[in-house]
Backbone bond lengths (Angstrom), bond angles and torsions (degrees), N, CA, C in turn:
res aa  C-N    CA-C-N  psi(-1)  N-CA   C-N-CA  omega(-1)  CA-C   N-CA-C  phi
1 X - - - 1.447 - - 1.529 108.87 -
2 X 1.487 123.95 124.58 1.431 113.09 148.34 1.279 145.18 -23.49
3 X 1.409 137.19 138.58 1.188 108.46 172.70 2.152 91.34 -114.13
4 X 0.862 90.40 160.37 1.431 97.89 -157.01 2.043 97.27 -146.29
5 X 1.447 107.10 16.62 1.667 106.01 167.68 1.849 117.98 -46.97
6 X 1.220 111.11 -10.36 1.819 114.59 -178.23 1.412 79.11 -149.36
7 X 1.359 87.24 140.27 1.586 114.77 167.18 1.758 119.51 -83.78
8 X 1.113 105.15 73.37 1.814 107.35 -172.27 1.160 117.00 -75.50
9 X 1.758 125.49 -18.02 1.187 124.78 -176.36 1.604 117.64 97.17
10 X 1.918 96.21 -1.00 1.070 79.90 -177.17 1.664 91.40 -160.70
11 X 1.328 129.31 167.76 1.183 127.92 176.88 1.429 135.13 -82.66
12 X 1.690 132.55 130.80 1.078 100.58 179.65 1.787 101.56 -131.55
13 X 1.406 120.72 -162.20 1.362 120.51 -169.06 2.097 91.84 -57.03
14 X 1.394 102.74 163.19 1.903 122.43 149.99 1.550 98.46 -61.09
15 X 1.544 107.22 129.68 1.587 134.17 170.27 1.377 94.54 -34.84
16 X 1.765 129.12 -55.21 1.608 100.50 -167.10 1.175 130.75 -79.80
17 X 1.462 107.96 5.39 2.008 125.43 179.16 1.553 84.94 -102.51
18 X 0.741 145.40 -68.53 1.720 136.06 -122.82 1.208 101.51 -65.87
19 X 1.137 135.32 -70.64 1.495 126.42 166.37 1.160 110.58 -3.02
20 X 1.187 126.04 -79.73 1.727 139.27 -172.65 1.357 126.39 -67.89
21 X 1.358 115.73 -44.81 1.433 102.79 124.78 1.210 136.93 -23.55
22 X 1.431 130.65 -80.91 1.123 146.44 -151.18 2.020 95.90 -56.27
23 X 1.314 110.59 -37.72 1.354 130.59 -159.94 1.498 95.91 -59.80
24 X 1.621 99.48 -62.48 1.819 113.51 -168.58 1.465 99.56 -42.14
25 X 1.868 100.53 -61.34 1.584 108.36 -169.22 1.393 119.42 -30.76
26 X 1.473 101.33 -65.71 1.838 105.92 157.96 1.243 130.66 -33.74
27 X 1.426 124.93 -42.16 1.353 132.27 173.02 1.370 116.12 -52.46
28 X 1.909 100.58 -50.82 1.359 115.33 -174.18 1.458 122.16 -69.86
29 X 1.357 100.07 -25.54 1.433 112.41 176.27 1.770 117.06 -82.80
30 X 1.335 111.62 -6.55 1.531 99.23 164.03 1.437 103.06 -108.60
31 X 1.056 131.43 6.08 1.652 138.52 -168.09 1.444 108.81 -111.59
32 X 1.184 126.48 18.11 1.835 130.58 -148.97 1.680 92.45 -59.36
33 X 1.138 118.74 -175.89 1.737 128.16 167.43 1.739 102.16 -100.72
34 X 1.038 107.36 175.88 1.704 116.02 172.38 1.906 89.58 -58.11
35 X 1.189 101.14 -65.99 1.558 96.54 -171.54 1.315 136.58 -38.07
36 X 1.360 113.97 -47.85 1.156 123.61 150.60 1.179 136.43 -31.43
37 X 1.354 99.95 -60.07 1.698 121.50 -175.70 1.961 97.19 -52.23
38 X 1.474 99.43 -52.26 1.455 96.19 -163.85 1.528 106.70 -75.62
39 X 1.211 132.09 -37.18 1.301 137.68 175.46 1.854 105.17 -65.77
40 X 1.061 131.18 -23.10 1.456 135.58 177.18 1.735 106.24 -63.51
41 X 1.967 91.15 -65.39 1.365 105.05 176.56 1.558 105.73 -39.79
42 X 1.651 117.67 -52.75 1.738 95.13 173.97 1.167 154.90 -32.13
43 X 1.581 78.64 -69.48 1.766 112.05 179.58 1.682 114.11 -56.42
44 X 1.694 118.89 -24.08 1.139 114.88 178.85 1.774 119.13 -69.15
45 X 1.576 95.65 -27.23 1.394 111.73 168.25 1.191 113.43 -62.64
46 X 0.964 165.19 -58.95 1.752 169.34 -98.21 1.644 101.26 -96.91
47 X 0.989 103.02 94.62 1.603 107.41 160.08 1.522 126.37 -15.16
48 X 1.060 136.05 111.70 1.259 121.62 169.27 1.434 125.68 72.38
49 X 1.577 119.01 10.16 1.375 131.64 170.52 1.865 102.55 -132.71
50 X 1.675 84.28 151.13 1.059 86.18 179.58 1.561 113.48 -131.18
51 X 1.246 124.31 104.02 1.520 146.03 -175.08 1.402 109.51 -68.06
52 X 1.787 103.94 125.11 1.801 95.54 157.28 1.248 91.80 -131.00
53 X 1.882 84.18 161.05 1.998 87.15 178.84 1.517 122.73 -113.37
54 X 0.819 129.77 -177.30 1.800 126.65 -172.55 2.100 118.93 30.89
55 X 1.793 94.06 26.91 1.375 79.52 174.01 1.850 136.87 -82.17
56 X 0.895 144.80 157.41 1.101 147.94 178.42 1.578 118.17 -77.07
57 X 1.304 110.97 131.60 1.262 112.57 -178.15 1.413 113.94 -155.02
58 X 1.463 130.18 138.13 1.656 113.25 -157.38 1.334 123.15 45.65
59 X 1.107 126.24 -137.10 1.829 124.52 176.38 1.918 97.66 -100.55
60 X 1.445 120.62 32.93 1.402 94.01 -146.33 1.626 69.18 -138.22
61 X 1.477 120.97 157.27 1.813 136.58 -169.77 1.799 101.65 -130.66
62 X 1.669 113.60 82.90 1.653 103.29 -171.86 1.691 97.54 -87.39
63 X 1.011 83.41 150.37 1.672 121.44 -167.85 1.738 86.20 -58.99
64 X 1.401 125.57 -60.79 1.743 116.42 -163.55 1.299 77.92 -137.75
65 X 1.465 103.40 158.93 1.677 116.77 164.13 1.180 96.77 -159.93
66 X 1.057 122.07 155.14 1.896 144.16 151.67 1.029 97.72 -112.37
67 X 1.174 141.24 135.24 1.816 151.71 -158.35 1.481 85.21 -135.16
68 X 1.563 132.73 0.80 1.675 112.76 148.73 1.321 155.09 -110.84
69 X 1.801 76.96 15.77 1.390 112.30 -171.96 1.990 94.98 -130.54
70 X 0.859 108.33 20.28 1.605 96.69 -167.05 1.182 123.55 25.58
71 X 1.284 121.44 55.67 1.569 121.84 -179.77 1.983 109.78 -127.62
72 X 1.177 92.08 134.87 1.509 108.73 -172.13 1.130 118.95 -107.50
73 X 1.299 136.81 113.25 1.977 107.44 -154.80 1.839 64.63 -123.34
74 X 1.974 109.95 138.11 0.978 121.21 149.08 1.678 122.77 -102.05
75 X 0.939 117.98 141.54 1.911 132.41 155.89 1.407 122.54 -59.51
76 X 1.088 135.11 102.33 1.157 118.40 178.77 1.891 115.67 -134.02
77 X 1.732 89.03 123.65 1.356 90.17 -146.79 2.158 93.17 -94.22
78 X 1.523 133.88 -137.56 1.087 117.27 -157.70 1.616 111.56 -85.23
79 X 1.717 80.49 -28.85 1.759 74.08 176.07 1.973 132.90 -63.70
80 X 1.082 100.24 -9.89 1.511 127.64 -179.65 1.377 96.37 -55.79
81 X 1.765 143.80 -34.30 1.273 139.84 164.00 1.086 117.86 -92.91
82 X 1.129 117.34 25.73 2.151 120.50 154.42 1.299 96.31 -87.69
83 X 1.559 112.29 121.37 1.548 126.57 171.45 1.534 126.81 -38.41
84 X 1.506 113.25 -30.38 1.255 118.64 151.44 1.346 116.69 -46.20
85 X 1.353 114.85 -85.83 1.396 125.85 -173.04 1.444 125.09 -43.29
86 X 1.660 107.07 -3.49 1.611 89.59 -164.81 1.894 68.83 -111.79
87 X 1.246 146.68 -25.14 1.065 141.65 -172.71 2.124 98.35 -64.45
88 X 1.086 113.82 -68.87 1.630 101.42 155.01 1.154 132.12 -29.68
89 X 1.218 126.37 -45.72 1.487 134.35 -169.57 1.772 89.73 -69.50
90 X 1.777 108.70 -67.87 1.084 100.51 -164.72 1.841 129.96 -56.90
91 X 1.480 98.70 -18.15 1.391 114.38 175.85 1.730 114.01 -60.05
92 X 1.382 102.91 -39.69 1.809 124.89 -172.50 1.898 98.43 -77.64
93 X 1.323 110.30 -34.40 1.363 87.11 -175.25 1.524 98.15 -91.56
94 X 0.830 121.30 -3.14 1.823 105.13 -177.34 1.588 83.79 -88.17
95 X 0.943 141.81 -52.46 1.503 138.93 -160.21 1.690 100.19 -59.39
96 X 1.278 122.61 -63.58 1.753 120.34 175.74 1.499 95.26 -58.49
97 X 1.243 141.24 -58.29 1.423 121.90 161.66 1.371 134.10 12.94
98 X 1.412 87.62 -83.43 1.562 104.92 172.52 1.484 131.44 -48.28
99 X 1.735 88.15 -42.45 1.197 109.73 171.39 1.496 118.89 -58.07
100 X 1.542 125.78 -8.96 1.397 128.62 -177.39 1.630 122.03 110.81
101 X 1.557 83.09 -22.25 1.756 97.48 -171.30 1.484 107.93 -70.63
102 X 1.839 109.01 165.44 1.517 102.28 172.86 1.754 92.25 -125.77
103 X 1.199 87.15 135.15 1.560 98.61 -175.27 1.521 119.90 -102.50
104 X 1.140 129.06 131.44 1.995 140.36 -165.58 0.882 103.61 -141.71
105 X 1.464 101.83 116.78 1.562 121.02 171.21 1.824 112.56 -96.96
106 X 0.985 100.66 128.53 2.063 123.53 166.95 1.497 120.87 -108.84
107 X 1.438 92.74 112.96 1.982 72.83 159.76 1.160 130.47 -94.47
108 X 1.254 114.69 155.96 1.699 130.83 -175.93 2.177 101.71 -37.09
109 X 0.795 90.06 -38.07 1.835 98.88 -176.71 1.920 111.81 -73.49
110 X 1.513 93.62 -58.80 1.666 102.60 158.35 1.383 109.99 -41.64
111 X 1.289 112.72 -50.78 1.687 99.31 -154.94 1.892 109.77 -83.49
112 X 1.826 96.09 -22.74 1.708 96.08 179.20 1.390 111.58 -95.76
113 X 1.641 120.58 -2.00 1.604 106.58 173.22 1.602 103.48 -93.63
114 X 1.722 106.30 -36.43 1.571 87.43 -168.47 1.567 107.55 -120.01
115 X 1.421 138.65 26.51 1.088 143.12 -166.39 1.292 102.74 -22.38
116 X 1.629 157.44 -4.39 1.108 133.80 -160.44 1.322 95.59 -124.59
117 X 1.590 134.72 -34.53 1.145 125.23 149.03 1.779 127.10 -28.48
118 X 1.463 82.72 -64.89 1.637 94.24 177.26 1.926 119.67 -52.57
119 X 1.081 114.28 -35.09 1.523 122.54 164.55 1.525 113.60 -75.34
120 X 1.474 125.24 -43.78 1.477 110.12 176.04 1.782 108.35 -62.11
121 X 1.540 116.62 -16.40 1.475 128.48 -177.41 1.712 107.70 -57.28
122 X 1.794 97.63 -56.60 0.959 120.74 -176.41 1.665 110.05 -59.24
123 X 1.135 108.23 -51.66 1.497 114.54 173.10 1.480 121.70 -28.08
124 X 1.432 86.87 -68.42 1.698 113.23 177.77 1.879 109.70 -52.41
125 X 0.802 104.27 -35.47 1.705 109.94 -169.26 1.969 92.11 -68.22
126 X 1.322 97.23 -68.65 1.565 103.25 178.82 1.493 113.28 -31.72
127 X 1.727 95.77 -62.75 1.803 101.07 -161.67 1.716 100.00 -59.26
128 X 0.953 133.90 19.54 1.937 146.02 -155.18 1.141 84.82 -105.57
129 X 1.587 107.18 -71.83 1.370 109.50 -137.93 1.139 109.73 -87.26
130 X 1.312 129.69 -3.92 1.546 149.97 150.27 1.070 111.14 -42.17
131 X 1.423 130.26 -49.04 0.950 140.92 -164.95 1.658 126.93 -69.74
């Protein structure tokens, strides 16, 4: 369940996760991958959006979000094709789903050979949902 005690506009973990959450996020956020780092450096650029990274939301920590565009951009580095992991992954995006969000997956390789593809991607998703 949400906890929703302040009205932020937007969702974040239940009071007895968030803390601990909140902790990892921090962790994750000084620990980023190359990919990250370079896909961060993007997203901070983007006109008129405003990106955070490693935030917490439900029981689940997305890699980028704009919480005004409902958009979740995940990283997904090799382990992301162990049949497990993509069965998780796929479980988490139907769950933020629900939640309203639209969820995009990148891989770590996508994002460091062609980072500019991957941002006109990003572009396109936004200029959508504007719409």
């Amino acid at each position: 369940m949400l906890h929703k005690k302040h009205n932020f506009g937007y969702a974040t973990a239940a009071p007895d996760r968030y803390q601990m959450l909140k902790e990892y996020a921090k962790q994750l956020r000084k620990n980023m991958t190359e990919a990250e780092t370079i896909l961060w450096e993007e997203l901070r650029q983007l006109d008129g959006y405003h990106f955070r990274r490693q935030h917490p939301i439900n029981d689940f920590i997305a890699d980028f979000i704009c919480l005004s565009a409902h958009l979740i951009i995940e990283v997904d580095g090799k382990h992301h094709d162990v049949s497990q992991q993509q069965t998780e992954d796929d479980m988490r995006t139907n769950a933020l789903s629900k939640m309203g969000y639209t969820v995009v997956r990148f891989t770590n390789e996508e994002i460091i050979t062609d980072v500019d593809r991957v941002v006109d991607e990003i572009y396109d998703i936004l200029d959508e949902q504007d719409e």
